[in-house]
C-alpha positions in Angstrom: 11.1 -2.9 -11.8 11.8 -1.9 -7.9 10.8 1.5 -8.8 7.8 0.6 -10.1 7.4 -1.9 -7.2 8.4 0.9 -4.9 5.4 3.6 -6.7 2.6 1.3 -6.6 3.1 0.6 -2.8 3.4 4.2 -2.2 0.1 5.2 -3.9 -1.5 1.9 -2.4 -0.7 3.3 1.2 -1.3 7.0 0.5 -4.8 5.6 -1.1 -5.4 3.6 2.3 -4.3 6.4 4.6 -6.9 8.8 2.5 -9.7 6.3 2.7 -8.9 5.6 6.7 -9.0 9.9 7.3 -12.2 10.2 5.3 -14.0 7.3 7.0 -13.7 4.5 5.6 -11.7 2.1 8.2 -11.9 -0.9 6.5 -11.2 -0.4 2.6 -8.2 2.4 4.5 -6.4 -0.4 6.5 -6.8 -3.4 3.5 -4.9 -0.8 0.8 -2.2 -0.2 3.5 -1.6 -3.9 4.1 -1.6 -4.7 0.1 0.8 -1.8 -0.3 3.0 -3.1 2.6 3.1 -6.4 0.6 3.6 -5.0 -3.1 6.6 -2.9 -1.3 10.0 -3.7 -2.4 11.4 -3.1 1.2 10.8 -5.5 3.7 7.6 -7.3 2.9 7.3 -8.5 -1.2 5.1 -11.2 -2.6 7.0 -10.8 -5.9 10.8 -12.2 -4.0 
């Protein structure tokens, strides 16, 4: 499950870092902070 945890974060904060270098600020910095929060390091919702 912390794997899985650990992927979706990652792909949430790639996707925001994408979306931030192709112009959309916004959308870019809301995936990063819902990726920092999925995480299984530091910040979780799910603990």
């Amino acid at each position: 499950m912390m794997f899985v945890l650990w992927l979706i974060a990652a792909i949430l904060v790639i996707s925001g870092i994408v979306s931030i270098v192709r112009g959309a600020l916004t959308w870019g910095i809301v995936l990063i902070v819902v990726g920092l929060l999925v995480g299984p390091g530091g910040v979780s919702i799910f603990t």
